[in-house]
C-alpha positions as CSV (number, residue, x, y, z in Angstrom):
1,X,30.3,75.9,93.6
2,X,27.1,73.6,93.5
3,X,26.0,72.6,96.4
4,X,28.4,74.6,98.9
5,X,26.8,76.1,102.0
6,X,27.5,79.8,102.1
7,X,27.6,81.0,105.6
8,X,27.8,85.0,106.1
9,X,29.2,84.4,109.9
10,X,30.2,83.2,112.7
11,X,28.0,82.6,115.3
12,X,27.7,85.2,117.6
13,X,29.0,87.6,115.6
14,X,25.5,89.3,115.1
15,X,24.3,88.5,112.3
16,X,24.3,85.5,109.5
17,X,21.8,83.1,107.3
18,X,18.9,81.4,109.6
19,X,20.2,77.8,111.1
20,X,23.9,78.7,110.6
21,X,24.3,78.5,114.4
22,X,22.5,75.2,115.1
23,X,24.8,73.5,112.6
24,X,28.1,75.1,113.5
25,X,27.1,73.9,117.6
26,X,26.3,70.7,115.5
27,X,29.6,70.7,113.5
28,X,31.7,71.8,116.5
29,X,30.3,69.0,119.0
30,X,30.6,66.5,116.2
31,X,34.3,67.4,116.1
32,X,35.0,66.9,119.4
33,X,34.0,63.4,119.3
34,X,35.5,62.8,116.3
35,X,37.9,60.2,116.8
36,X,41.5,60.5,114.9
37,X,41.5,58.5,111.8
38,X,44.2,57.1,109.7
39,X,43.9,60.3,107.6
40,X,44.7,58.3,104.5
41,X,42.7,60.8,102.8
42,X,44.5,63.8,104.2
43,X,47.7,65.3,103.7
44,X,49.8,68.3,105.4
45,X,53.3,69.1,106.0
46,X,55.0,70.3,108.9
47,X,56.1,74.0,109.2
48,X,59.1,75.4,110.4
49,X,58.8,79.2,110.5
50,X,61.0,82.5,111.8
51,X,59.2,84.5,114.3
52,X,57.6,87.3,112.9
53,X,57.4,86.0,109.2
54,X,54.2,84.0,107.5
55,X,53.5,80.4,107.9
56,X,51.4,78.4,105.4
57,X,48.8,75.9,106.3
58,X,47.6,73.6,103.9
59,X,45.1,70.5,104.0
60,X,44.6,68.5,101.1
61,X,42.5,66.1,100.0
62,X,43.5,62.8,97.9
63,X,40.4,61.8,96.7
64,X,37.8,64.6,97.0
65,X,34.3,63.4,97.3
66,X,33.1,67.2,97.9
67,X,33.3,66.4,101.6
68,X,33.7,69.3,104.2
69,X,37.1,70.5,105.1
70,X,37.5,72.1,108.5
71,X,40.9,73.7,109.9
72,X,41.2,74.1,114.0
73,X,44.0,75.7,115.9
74,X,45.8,74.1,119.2
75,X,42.9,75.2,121.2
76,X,40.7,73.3,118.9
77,X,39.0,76.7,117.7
78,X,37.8,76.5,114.1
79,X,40.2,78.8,112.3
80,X,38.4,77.8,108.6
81,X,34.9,75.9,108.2
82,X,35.2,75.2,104.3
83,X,36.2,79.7,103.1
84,X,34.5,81.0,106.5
85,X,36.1,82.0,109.4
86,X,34.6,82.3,112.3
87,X,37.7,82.6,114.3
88,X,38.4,86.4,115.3
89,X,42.0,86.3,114.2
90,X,42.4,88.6,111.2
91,X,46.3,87.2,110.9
92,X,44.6,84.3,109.6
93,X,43.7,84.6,105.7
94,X,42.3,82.2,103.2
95,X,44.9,81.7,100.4
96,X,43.2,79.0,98.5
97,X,39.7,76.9,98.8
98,X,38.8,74.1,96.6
99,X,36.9,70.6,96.8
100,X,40.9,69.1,97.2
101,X,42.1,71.8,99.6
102,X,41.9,74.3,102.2
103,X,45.0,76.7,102.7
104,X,45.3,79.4,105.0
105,X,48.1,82.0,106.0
106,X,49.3,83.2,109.3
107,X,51.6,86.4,109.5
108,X,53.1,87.7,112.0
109,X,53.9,84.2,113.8
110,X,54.9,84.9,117.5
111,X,56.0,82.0,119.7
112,X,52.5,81.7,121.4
113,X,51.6,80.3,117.8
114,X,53.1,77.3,118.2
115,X,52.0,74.2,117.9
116,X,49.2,71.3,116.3
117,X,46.6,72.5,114.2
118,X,44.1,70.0,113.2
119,X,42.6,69.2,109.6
120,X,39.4,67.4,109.3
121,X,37.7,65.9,106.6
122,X,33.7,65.4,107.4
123,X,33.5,61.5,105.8
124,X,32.0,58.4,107.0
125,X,33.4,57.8,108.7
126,X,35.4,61.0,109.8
127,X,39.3,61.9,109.4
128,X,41.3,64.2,111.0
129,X,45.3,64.6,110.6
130,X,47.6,67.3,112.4
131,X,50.6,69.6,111.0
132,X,52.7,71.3,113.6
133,X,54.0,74.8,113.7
134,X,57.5,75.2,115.0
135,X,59.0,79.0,115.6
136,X,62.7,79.7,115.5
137,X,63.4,82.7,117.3
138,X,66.8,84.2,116.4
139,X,69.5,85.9,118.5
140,X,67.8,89.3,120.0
141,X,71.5,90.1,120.3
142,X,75.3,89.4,119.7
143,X,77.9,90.7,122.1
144,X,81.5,90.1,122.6
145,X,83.0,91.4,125.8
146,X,86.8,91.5,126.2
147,X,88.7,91.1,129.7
148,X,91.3,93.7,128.6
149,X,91.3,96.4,125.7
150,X,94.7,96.2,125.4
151,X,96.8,93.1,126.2
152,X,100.4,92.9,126.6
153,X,102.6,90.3,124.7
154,X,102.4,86.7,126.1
155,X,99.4,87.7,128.2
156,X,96.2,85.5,128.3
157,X,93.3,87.1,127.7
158,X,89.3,86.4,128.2
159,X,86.6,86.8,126.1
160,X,82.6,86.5,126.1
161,X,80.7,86.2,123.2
162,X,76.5,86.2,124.3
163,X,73.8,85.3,122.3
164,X,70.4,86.2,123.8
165,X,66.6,84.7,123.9
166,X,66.8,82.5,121.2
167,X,64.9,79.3,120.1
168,X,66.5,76.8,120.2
169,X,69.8,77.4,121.4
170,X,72.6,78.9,119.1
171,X,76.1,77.5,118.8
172,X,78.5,79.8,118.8
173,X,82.3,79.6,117.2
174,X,85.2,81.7,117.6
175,X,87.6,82.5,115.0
176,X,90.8,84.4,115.1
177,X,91.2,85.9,111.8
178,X,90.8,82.9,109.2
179,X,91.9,80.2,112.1
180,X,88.9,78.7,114.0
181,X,88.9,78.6,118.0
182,X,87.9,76.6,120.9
183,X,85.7,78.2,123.4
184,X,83.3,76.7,126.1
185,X,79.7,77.8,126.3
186,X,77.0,77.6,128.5
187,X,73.1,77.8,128.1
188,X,70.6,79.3,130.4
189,X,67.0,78.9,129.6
190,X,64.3,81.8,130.5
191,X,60.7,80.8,129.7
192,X,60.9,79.7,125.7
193,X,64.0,81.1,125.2
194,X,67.8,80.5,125.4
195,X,70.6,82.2,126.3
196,X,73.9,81.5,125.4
197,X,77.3,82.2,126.3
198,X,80.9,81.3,124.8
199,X,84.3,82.1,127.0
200,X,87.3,82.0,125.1
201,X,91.0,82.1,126.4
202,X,93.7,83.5,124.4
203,X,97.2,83.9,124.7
204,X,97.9,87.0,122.5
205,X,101.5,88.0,120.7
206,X,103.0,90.6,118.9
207,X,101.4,89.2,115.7
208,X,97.9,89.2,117.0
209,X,97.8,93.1,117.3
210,X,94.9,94.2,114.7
211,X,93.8,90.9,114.0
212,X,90.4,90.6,114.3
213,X,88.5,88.1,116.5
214,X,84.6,86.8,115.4
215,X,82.2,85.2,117.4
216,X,79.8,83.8,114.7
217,X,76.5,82.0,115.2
218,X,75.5,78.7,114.3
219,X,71.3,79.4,113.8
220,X,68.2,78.0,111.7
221,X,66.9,81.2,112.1
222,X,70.1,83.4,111.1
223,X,73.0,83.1,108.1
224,X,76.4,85.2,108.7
225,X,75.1,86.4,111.8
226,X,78.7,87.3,113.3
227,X,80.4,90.6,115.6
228,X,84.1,90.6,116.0
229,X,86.2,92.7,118.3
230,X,90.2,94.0,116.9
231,X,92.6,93.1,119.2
232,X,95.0,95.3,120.5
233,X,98.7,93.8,121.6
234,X,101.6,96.2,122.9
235,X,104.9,94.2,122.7
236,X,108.5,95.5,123.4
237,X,110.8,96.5,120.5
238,X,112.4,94.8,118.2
239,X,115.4,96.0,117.0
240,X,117.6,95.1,114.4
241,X,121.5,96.7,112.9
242,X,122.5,97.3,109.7
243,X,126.2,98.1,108.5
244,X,125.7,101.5,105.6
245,X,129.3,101.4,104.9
246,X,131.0,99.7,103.7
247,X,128.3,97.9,101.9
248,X,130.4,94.8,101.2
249,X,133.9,93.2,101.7
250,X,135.7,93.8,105.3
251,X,136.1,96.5,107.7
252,X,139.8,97.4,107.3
253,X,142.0,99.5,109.2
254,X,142.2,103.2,107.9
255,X,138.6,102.7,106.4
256,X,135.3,104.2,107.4
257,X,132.4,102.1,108.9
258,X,128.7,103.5,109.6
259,X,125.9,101.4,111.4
260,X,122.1,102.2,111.5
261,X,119.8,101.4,114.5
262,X,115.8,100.2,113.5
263,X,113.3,99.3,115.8
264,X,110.0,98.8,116.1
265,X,107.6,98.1,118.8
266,X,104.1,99.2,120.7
267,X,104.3,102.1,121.6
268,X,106.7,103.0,119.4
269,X,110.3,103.3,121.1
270,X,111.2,106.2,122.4
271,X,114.3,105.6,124.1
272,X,117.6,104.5,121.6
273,X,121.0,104.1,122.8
274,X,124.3,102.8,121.3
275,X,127.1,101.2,124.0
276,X,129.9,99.0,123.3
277,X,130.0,95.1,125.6
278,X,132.2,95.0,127.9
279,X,134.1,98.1,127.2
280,X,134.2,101.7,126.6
281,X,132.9,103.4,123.8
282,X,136.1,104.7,121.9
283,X,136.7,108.9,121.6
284,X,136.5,108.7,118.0
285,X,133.3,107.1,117.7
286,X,130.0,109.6,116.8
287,X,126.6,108.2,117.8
288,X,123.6,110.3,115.8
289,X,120.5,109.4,117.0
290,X,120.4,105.7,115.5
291,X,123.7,106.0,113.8
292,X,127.2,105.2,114.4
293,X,130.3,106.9,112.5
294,X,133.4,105.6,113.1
295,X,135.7,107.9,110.3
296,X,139.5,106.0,110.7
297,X,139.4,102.4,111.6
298,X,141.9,100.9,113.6
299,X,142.3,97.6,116.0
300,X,141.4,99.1,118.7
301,X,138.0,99.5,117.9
302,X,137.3,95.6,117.7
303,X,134.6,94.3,119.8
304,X,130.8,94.2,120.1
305,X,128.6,97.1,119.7
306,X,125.0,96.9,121.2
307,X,121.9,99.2,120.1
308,X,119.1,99.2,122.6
309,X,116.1,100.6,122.2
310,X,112.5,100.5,125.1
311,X,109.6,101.0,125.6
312,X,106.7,101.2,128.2
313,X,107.0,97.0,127.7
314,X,110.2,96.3,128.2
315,X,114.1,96.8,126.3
316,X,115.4,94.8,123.6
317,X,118.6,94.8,121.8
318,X,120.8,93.5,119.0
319,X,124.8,93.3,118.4
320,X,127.2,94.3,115.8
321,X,130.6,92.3,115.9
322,X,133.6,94.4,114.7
323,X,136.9,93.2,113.4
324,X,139.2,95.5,111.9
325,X,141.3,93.5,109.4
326,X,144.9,94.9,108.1
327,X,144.5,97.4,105.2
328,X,145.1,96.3,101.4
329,X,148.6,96.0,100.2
330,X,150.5,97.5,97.1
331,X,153.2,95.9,95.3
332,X,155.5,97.4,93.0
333,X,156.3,96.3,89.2
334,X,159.8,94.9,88.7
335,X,162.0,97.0,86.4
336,X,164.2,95.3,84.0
337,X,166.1,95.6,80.9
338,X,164.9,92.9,78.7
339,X,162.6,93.4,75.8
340,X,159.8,91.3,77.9
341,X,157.2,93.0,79.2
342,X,155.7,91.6,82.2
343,X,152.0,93.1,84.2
344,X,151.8,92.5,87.8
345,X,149.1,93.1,89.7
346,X,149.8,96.4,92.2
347,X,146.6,96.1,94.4
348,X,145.7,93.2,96.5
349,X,142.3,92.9,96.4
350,X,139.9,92.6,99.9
351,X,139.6,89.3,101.0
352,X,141.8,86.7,102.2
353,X,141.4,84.5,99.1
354,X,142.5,87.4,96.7
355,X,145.7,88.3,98.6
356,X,146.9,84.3,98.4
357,X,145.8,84.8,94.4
358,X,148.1,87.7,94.4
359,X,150.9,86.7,96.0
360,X,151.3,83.6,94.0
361,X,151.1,85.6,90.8
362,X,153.9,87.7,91.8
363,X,155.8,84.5,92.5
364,X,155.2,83.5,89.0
365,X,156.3,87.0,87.6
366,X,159.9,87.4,89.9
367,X,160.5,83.6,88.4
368,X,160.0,84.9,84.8
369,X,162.0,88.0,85.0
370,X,164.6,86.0,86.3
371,X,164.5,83.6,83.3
372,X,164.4,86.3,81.1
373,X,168.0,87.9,82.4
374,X,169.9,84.9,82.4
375,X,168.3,84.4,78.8
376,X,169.5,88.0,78.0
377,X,172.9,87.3,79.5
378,X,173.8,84.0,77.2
379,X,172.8,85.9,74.5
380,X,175.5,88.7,75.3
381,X,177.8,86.4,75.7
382,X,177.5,84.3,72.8
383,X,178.1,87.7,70.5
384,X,181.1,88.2,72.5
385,X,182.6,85.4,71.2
386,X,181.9,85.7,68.1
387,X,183.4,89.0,67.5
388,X,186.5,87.8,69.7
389,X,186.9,84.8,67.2
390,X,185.7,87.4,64.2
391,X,189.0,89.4,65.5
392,X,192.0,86.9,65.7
393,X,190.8,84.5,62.6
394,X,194.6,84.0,60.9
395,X,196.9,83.5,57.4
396,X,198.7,80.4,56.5
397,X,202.2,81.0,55.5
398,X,204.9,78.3,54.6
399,X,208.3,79.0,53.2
400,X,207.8,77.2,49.8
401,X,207.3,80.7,48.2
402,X,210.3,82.8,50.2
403,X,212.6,84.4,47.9
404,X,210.0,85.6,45.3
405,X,209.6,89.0,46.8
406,X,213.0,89.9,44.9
407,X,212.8,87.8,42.0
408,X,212.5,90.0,38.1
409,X,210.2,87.6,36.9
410,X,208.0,84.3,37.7
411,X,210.7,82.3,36.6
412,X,213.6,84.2,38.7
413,X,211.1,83.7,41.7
414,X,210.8,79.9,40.9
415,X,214.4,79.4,40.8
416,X,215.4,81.0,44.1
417,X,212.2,79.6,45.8
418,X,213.6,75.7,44.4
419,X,217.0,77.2,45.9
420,X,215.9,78.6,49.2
421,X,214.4,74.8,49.4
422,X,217.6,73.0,49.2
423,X,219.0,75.1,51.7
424,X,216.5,74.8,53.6
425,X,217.0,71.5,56.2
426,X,213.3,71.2,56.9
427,X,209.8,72.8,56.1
428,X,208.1,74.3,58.8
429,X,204.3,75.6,59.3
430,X,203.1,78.2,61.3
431,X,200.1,79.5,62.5
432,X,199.4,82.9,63.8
């Protein structure tokens, strides 16, 4: 570029163009008086950085006049004179130099880089605007520490979550598997840095075992930076009956009946037992393992039966009430004579509803076969009679025609019948 001074050095650096040291004393005792402007002319930006990654410097000029632009660092050391450094910091690199801007790199930011860094533009008269350099230094480490590896049910438990030398201070959140948590945290400061610690109490149950609990940070430095811990909860057994046989309707006298024992816990139980409340077991009854066979139900064997099962937590147990109802009932089909053919139902079936049923259908079926015989009889009878009257149906006789057995002739017979009629006081009628 026309004009531009091309300096080969820094001073002191053994070696460099004639007069380059005069005018960097010059330039350098020039800025120390310069006072700060309005830097209307200037512009920079803030930076916000990780430690360890690259920050970006940049002054830039508005309106360029082909003034020089100078870059100093919190010490007010000349990082960048115009595209010459004559700072001894090779982290420093120039990444662009114009008439309109100076912009130089720093890698490898550490927390001792922090700070103002000055731009100044040689005008008249002079300006000079600052951009500060902020490092975030994330967690060095994430730790949760547990009061107890393994809890027992309804026990409250305590755990630490720690965040070391950060900057600034993390917040940390606690989460039990999707559900977020309360804790309390403190802060201690060392030097720059911050460390921070979260306590959380929990009050653990059986459903907690294997759920997993996070301690997740809350960092501009950091995204998902999280450790969890799986929680590990022995709780006492639960147990629970089921009847195998019979599968439905009731438990009847004469009938078999076999129960099952299940249960579950941490540990696992070891210990399962069946006993009747209140009573004795009955002889008959066989108890295998977590079964119960009783082969010939009877009354005796009402009550409750109780399977318990333990563990190194504690016992639990659950009931099975028995009632032995009376056994079905057959009834017989009525046997008569008449043409009529009537079903009735031989089985009562095995519930109280179903023997009411039944019973009033046999009602219904005694009524009607008792219709049906007197029916049956009225009919007998009325064909007695009728042959009876079949039988003793009779003649009419008179004596208008007596004498005409012995007569030759029709005439003869009409002439002693006129005769026998005048003889004859009266006319009688009979009927046989």
């Amino acid at each position: 570029m026309a004009g531009r001074a091309q300096p080969s050095g820094p001073a002191g650096s053994g070696g460099g163009a004639p007069g380059l040291l005069p005018l960097l004393l010059l330039l350098l005792s020039a800025a120390a008086i310069i006072p700060r402007g309005d830097g209307q002319n200037l512009v920079t930006e803030d930076v916000t950085v990780v430690e360890g990654d690259v920050a970006t410097i940049s002054c830039r000029v508005k309106n360029s006049d082909d003034s020089v632009i100078q870059l100093l660092n919190p010490n007010r050391q000349t990082i960048y004179f115009r595209d010459f450094r004559p700072l001894k910091d090779s982290r420093f690199q120039l990444v662009n130099f114009s008439n309109s801007e100076l912009r130089v790199s720093l890698t490898n930011v550490s927390i001792s880089d922090e700070g103002r860094y000055f731009c100044q533009l040689y005008t008249d008269p002079p300006q000079e605007i600052y951009t500060t350099i902020t490092v975030l230094v994330p967690p060095r480490n994430l730790v949760i520490d547990i009061e107890k590896e393994t809890a027992v049910e309804g026990e409250e438990i305590e755990l630490n979550c720690t965040a070391m030398a950060s900057r600034p201070a993390t917040t940390i959140r606690w989460f039990k598997g999707n559900k977020e948590l309360t804790g309390k945290s403190e802060v201690e400061r060392w030097s720059d840095m911050y460390t921070v610690t979260s306590q959380l109490l929990l009050k653990v149950g059986r459903e907690d075992d294997g759920v997993p609990v996070i301690c997740l940070v809350d960092h501009p430095a950091v995204k998902d930076l999280q450790t969890q811990r799986y929680l590990e909860v022995m709780y006492k057994p639960q147990v629970r009956v089921s009847q195998n046989y019979p599968l439905q309707g009731l438990t009847r006298e004469g009938e078999p009946l076999e129960l099952t024992c299940a249960a579950f816990g941490k540990p696992q139980p070891t210990d399962m037992r069946w006993l009747r409340v209140d009573d004795e077991m009955p002889q008959h009854v066989v108890v295998s393992g977590s079964n119960l066979l009783i082969s010939n139900l009877n009354k005796t064997d009402n009550g409750t039966y109780r399977c318990e099962a333990s563990n190194a937590v504690g016992k639990s147990h659950a009931d099975y009430m028995l009632f032995v109802y009376d056994p079905p009932t057959t009834i017989p089909p009525p046997t008569t004579t008449t043409t009529t053919t009537t079903t009735i139902p031989t089985t009562i079936t095995d519930s109280r509803a179903g023997e009411e049923g039944a019973i009033r259908s046999v009602d219904h079926a005694v009524v009607g076969g008792v219709v049906a015989v007197v029916v049956f009889a009225m009919l007998c009878l009325l064909i007695i009679l009728g042959r009876y009257f079949a039988r003793h149906k009779g003649t009419y006789f008179t004596h208008e025609a007596k004498g005409a057995d012995d007569a030759a002739d029709a005439d003869t017979a009409i002439i002693n019948a006129e005769g026998g009629q005048n003889n004859s006081e009266e006319k009688k009628e009979y009927f046989i």
